[in-house]
C-alpha positions as CSV (number, residue, x, y, z in Angstrom):
1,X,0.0,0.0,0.0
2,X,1.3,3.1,-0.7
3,X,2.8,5.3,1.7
4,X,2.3,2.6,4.4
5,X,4.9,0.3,5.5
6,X,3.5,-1.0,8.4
7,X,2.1,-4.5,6.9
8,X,-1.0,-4.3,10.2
9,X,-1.5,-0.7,9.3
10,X,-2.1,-1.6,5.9
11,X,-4.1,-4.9,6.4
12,X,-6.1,-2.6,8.7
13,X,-6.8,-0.2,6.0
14,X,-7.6,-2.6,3.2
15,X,-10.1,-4.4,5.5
16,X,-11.5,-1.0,6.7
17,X,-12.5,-0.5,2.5
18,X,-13.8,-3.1,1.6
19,X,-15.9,-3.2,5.0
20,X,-17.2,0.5,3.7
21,X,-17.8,-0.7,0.4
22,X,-19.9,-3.5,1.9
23,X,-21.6,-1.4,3.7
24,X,-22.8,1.3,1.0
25,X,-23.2,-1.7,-1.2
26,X,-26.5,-3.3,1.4
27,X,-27.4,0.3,1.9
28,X,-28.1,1.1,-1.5
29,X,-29.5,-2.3,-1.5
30,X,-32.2,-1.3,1.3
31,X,-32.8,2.5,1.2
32,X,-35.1,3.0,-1.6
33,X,-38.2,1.1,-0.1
34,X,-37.4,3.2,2.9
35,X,-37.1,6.2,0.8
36,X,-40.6,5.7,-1.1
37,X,-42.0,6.0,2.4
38,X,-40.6,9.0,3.1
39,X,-38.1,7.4,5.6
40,X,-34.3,8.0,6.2
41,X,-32.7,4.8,7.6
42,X,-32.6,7.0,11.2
43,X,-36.3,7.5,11.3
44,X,-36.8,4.0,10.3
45,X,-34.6,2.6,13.1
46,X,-36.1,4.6,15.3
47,X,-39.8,3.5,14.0
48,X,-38.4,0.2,14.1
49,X,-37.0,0.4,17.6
50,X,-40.4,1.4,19.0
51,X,-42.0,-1.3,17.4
52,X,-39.7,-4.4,18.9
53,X,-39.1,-2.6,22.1
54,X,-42.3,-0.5,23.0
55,X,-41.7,3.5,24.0
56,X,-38.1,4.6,24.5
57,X,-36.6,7.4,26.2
58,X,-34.3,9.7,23.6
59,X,-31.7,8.5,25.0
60,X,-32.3,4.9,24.5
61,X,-33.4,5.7,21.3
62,X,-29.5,7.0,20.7
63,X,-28.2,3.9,21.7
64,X,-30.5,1.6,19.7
65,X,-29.7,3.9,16.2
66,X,-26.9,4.8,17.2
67,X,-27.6,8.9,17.0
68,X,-26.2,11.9,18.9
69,X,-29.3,13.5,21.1
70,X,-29.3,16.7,18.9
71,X,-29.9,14.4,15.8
72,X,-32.5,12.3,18.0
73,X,-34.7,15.3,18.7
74,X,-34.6,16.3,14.9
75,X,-35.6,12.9,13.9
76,X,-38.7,12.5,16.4
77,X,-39.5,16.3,15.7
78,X,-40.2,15.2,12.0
79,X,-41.9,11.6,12.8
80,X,-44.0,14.0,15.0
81,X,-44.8,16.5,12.4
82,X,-45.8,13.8,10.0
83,X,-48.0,11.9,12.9
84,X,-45.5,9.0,13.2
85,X,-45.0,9.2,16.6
86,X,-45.8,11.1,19.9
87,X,-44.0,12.1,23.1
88,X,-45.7,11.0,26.7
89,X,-44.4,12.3,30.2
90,X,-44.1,9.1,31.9
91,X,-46.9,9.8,35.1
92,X,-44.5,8.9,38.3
93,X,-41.6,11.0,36.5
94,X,-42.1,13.8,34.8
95,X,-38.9,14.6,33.7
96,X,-38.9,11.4,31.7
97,X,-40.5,12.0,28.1
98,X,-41.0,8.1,26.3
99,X,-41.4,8.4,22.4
100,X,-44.3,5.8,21.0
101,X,-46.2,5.1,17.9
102,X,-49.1,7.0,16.6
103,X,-51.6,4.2,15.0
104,X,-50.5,5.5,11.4
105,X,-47.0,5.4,12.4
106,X,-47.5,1.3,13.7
107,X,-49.7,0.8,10.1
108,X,-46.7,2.1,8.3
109,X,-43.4,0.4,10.2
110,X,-45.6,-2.8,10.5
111,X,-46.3,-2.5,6.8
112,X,-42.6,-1.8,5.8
113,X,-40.6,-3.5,8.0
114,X,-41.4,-7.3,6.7
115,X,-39.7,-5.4,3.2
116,X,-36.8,-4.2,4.7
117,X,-36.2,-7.4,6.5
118,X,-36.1,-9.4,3.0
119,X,-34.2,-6.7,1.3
120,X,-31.6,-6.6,3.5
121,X,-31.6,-10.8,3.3
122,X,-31.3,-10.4,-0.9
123,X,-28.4,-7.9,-0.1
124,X,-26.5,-10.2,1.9
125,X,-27.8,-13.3,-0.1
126,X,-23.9,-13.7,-1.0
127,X,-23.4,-15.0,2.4
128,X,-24.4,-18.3,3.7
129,X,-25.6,-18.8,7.1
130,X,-22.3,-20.1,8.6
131,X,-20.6,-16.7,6.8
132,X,-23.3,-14.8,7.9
133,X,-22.8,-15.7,11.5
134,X,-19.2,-15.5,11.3
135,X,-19.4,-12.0,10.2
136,X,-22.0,-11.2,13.0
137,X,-19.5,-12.1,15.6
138,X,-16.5,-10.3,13.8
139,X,-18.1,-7.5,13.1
140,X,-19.6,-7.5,16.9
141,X,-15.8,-8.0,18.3
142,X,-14.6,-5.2,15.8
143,X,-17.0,-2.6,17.1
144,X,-16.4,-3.8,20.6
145,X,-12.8,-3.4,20.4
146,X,-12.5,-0.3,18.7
147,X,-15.5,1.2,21.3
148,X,-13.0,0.1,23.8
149,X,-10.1,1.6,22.0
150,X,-7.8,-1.6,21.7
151,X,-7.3,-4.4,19.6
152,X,-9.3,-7.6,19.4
153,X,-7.1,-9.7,21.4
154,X,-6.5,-7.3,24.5
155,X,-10.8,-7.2,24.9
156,X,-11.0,-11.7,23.8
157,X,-8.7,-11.8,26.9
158,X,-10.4,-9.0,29.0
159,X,-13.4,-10.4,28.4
160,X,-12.8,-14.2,29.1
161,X,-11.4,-12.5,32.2
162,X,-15.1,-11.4,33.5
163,X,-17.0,-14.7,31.8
């Protein structure tokens, strides 16, 4: 690679491509029924959060979509305006605001979310299902470790510490 002579550093960067390749690759894949509904993947995830979990909090929200809290209230602002969703105060704390689904908002993500699911199945269709769980558990280790800011090995052998 050029410029790098670090064989790890370059191995790293090669994977790190391909990997957001891939990605764009299944998104492209999966966006457009989302986008004839007038959805971003965000508001989807959200929608689709709500759905398997019940009402979340913004914050959990974040976590499940992976969002900063500016972009969270921006996304449920427009679900709102368009009848999506709704905010509740939770009754024994105020301070807590849960984000649920309107009924047009559960028509629409119950409607669209069987799609998804099979599109996103045809856009990894080049996987079997022994790849595609061996890429599930990479990929989980590979966002674990660089969450925790060191390699793979130091978090197998951190975490085989606490198991």
């Amino acid at each position: 690679m050029h410029g790098v002579d670090d064989q790890g550093v370059a191995n790293a960067v090669s994977a790190y491509v391909k990997l957001h390749r891939a990605l764009h690759a299944v998104v492209d894949r999966v966006e457009p029924r989302l986008h004839t509904a007038g959805l971003t993947i965000t508001q989807f995830g959200v929608m689709e959060a709500i759905l398997h979990k019940g009402p979340l909090s913004h914050r959990e929200l974040g976590r499940k979509v992976l969002t900063s809290a500016a972009n969270m209230t921006d996304v449920v602002d427009k679900l709102a305006a368009r009848g999506l969703v709704r905010r509740e105060r939770c009754p024994q704390d105020r301070r807590l605001v849960k984000v649920e689904l309107t009924d047009a908002g559960r028509r629409l993500i119950e409607n669209l979310f069987p799609g998804h699911a099979r599109d996103i199945a045809q856009a990894m269709s080049g996987l079997n299902a022994a790849e595609l769980d061996q890429i599930s558990l990479l990929l989980k280790r590979l966002g674990m470790a660089a969450l925790q800011g060191c390699p793979a090995e130091e978090l197998d052998t951190g975490l085989a510490k606490i198991a």
